[in-house]
C-alpha positions as CSV (number, residue, x, y, z in Angstrom):
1,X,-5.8,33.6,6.6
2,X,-1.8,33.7,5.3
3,X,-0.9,31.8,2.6
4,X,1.7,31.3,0.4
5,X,1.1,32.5,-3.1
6,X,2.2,32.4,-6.5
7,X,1.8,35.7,-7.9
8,X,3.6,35.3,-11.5
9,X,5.9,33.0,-12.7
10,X,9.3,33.2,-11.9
11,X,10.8,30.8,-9.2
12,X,11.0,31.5,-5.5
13,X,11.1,35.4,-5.7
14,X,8.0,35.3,-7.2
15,X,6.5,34.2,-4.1
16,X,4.8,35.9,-1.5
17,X,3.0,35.9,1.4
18,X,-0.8,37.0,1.2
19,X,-3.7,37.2,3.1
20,X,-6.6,34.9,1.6
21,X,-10.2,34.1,2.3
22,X,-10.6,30.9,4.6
23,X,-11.8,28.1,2.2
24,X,-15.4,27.6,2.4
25,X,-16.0,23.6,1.6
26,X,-18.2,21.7,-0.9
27,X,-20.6,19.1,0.6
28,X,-18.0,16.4,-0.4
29,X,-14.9,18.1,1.4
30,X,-13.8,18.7,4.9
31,X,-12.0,21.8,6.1
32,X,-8.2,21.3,7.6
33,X,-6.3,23.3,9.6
34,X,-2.9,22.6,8.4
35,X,-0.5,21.9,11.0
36,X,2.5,20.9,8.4
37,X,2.8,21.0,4.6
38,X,5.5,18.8,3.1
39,X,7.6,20.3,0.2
40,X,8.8,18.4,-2.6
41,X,10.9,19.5,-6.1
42,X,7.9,19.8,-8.5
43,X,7.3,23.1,-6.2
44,X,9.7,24.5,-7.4
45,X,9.2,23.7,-11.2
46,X,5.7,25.1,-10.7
47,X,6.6,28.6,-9.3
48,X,9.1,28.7,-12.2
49,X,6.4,28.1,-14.9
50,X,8.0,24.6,-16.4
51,X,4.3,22.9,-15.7
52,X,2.5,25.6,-17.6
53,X,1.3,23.5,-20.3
54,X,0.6,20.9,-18.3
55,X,-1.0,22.1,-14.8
56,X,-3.7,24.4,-14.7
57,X,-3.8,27.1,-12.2
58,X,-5.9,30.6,-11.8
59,X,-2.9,32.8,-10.9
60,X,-2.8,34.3,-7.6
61,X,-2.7,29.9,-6.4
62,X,-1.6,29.1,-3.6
63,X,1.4,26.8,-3.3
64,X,1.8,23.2,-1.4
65,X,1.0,19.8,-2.4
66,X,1.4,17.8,1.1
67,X,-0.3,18.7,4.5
68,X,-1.2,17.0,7.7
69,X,-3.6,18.4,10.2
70,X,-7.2,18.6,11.9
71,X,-10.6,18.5,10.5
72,X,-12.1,21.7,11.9
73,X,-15.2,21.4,9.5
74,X,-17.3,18.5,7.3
75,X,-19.1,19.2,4.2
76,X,-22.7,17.6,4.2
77,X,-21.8,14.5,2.0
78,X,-18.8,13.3,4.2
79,X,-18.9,10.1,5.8
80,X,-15.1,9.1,7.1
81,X,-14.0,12.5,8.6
82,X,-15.0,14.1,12.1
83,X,-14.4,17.5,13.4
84,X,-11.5,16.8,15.2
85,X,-9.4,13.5,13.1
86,X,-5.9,14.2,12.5
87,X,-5.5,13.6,8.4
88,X,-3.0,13.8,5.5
89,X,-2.9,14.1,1.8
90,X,-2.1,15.5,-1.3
91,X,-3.7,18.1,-3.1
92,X,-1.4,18.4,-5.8
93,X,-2.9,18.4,-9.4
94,X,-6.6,19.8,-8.0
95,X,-5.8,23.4,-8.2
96,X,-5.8,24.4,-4.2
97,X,-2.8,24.7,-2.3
98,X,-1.1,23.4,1.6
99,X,1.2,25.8,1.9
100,X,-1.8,27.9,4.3
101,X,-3.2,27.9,7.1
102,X,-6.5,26.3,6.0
103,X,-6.7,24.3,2.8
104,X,-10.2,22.7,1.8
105,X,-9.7,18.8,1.0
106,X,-11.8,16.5,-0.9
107,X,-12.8,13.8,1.6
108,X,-11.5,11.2,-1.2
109,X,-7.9,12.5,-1.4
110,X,-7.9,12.0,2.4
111,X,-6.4,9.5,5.1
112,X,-6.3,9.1,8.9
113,X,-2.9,10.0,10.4
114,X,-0.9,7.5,11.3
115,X,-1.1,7.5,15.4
116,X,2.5,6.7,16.0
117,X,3.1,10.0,13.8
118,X,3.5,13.6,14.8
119,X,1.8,16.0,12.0
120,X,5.5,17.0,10.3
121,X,6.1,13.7,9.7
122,X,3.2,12.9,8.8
123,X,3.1,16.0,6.3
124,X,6.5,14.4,4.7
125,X,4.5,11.6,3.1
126,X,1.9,12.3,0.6
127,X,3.9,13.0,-2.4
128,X,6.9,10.8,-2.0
129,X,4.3,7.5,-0.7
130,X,1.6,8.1,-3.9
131,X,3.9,8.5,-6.4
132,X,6.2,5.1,-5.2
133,X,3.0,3.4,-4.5
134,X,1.7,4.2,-8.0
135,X,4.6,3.9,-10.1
136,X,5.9,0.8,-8.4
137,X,2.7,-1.2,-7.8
138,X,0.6,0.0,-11.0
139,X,2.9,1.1,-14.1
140,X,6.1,-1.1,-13.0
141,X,4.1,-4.2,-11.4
142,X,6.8,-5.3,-9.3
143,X,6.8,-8.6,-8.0
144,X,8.4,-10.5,-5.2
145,X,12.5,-11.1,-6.5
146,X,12.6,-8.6,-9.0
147,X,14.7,-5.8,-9.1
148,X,14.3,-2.3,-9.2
149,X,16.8,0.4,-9.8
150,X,15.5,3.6,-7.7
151,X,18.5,6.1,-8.1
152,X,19.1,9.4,-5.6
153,X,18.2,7.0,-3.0
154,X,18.6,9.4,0.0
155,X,16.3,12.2,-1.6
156,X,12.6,12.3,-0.9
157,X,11.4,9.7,-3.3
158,X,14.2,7.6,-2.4
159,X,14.2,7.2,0.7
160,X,10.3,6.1,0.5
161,X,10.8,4.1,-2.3
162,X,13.4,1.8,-1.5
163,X,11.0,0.7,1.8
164,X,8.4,0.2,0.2
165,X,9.9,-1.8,-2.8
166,X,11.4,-4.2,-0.2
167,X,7.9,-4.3,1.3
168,X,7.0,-5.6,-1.9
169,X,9.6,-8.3,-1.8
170,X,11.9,-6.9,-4.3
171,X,15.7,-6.4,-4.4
172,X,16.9,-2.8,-4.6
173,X,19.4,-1.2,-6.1
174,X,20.7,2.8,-6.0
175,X,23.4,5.7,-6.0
176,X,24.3,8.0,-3.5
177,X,27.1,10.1,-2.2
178,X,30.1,8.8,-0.2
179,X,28.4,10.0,3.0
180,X,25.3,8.4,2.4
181,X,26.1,4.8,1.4
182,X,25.4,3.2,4.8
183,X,22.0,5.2,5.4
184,X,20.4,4.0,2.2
185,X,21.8,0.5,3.2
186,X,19.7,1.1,6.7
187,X,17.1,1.7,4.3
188,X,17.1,-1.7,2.8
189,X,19.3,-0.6,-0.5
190,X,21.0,-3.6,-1.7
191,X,23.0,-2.5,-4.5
192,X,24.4,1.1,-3.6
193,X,26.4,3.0,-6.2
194,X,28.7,5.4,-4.9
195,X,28.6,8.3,-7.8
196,X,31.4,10.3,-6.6
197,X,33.4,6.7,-7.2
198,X,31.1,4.7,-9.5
199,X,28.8,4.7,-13.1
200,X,26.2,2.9,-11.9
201,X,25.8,1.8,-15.9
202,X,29.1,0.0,-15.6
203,X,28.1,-1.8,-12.3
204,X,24.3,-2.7,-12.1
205,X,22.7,-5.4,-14.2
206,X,20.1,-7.4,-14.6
207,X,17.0,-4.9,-13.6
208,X,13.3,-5.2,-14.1
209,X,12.2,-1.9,-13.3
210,X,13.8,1.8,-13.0
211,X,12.0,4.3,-11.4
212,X,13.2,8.0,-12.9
213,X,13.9,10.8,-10.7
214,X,17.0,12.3,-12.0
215,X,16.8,14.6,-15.0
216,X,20.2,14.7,-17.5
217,X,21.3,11.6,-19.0
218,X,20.3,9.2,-16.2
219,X,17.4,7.6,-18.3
220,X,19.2,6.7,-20.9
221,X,22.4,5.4,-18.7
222,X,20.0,3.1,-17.0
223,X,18.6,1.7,-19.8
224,X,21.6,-0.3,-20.4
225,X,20.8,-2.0,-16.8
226,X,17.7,-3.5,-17.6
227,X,16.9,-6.4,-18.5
228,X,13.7,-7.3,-21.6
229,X,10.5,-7.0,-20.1
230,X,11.4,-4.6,-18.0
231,X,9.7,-1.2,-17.0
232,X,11.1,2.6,-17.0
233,X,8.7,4.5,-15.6
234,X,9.8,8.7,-15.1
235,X,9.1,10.8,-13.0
236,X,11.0,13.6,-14.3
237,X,10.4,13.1,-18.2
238,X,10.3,13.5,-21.3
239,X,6.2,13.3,-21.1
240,X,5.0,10.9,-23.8
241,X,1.9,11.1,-25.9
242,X,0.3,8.7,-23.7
243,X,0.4,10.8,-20.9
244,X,-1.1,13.9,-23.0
245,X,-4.3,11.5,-23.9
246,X,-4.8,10.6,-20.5
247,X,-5.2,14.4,-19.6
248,X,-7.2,15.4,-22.4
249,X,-4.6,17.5,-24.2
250,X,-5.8,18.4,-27.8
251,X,-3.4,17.1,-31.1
252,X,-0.6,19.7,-31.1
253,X,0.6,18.7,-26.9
254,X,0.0,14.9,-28.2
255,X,2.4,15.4,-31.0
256,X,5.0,17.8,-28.8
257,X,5.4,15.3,-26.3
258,X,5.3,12.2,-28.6
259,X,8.0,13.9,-30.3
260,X,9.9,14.8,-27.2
261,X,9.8,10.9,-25.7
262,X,10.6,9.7,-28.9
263,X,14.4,8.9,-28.4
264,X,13.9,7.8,-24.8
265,X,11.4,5.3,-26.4
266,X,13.1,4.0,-29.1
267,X,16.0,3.3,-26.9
268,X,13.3,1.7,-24.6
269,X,12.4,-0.6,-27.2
270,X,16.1,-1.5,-28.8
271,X,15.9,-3.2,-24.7
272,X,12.8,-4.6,-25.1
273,X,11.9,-2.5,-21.9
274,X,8.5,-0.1,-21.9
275,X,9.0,3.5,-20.9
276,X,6.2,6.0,-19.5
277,X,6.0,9.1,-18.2
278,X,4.1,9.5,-14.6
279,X,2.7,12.4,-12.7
280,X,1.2,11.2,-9.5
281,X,-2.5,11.0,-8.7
282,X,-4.0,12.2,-5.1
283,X,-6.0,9.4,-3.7
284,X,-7.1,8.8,-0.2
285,X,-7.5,4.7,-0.2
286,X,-3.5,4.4,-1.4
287,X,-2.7,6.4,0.9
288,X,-4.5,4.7,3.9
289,X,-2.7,1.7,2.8
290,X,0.8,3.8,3.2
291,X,-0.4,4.8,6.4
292,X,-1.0,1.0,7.5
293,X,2.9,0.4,6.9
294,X,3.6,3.3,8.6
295,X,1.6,3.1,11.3
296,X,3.3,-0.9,11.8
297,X,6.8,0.8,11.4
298,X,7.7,-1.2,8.4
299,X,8.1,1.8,6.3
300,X,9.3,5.1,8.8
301,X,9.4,8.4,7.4
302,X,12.8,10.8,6.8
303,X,12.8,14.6,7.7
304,X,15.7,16.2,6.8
305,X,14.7,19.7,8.0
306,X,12.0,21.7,9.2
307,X,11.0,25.2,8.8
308,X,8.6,27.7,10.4
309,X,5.9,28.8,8.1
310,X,7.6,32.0,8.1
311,X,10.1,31.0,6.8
312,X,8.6,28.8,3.8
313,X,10.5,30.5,0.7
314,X,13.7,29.8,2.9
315,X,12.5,25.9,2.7
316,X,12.1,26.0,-0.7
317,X,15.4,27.3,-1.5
318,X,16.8,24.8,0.6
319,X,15.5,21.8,-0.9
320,X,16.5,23.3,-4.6
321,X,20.0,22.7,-3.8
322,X,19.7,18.9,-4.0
323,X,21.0,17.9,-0.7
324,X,18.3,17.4,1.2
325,X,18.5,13.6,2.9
326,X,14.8,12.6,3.0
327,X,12.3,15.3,3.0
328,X,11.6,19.5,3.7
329,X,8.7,20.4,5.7
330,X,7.1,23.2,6.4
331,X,5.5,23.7,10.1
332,X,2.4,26.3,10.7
333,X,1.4,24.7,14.4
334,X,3.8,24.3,16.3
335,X,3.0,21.3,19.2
């Protein structure tokens, strides 16, 4: 089968396609032909090497995170998949790849398609929905009348996470371009920050939880919009030494990243506000519950473009510009 592969580290022209053996499944996973894969910016960061320490993977990998298509085979131990369901999910952090035209996935990681979905929309989800679901309803614990600060709010994650933090009753509040203002306001924004007019430092107060997606200074600028109590949660860094326990890391990536999140948390703590570090988690039952909201149309999904499988390196260029408006997908069958 073709497959997009990392061959060595190097960013997008290290990429190629290959031809790859067609997964053959454990008893606890089901066999998917993908009909979309969803890109997203940590791609990127992988093909360049930046996740070396961090993410394992046995060079030639194939790449991908997000996928959406058919069940074409069941492992012996599966129970909620059929030959034949329409499914999405992430495989990102588990060492396989979407970005093919088969990908083995455990049945766990798995969820039904949303009906009122077509398979590139569908694909757009996985990344964005898990890692808004996680950092808002886990590490932030947002409540109904708080408010979050969610910035880039017409990118991938933000567009997702602005619905689904007014889903969870909260007030939102973001930056954009001039061009974008009234589509994040469709969204359910707010609070919307014009950047190319505004410092969204000098104009937001009074926030209980930021959710990090822009590298830079942007951290530390919103900590002076929070309020005590509240809760930073990155997605983009510095990694903190909690996050190398919870992987395992041995002493010397435990001191590295304590010292590398040591500023961001003292600053953190002159607010009163927590800060952690988050890469997000594949699982299946989240994302069922994403695809309830999307299958109501309370939360919709954004596709900025779409590209033939062909034409996959092309895709990720694209979206490392930084002007994609909602999400990049990648389609291998075409309806």
């Amino acid at each position: 089968m073709k497959a997009l592969v990392l061959k060595r580290y190097g960013g997008i022209d290290a990429l190629a396609f290959a031809d790859v053996p067609r997964p053959t499944i454990k008893a606890d996973e089901i066999l998917v032909q993908v009909h979309a894969a969803g890109l997203n910016p940590v791609d990127n960061m992988i093909a360049k090497g930046a996740f070396k320490p961090i993410l394992k993977f046995d060079l030639p990998a194939t790449m991908g995170s997000d996928l959406a298509g058919v069940v074409v085979e069941v492992g012996s131990r599966v129970n909620r998949f059929k030959v034949g369901d329409a499914v999405f999910a992430s495989l990102f952090d588990l060492g396989v790849g979407s970005l093919a035209e088969y990908a083995a996935v455990p049945e766990r990681v798995a969820a039904h398609k949303p009906a009122n979905l077509d398979f590139v929309q569908a694909a757009s989800i996985p990344m964005v929905g898990l890692t808004s679901w996680q950092a808002l309803t886990e590490r932030a614990q947002l409540q109904p009348g708080q408010k979050v600060f969610v910035p880039a709010g017409s990118g991938g994650i933000g567009t997702f996470a602005i619905q689904l933090a007014k889903q969870l009753g909260a007030k939102v509040g973001t930056t954009t371009s001039t061009g974008n203002v009234e589509f994040v306001r469709g969204l359910g924004a707010d609070e919307v920050v014009d950047y190319k007019t505004q410092e969204f430092e000098k104009t937001l107060r009074g926030y209980d939880a930021v959710l990090g997606t822009v590298g830079g200074d942007g951290l530390e600028k919103a900590m002076q919009i929070v309020k005590p109590g509240s809760s930073l949660v990155s997605l983009v860094g510095p990694p903190d030494a909690a996050f190398a326990r919870a992987r395992g890391m041995n002493f010397l990536m435990k001191f590295v990243f304590g010292l590398l999140s040591r500023k961001i948390i003292r600053l953190a703590q002159k607010r009163s506000a927590r800060y952690s570090f988050m890469f997000v988690r594949p699982d299946g039952r989240q994302l069922g519950k994403i695809g309830e909201l999307l299958e109501s149309s309370r939360i919709r999904p954004v596709v900025d473009k779409v590209f033939a499988f062909a034409d996959a390196k092309e895709g990720l260029a694209y979206l490392q510009q930084g002007r994609a408006k909602g999400k990049v997908v990648v389609q291998m069958v075409k309806p």
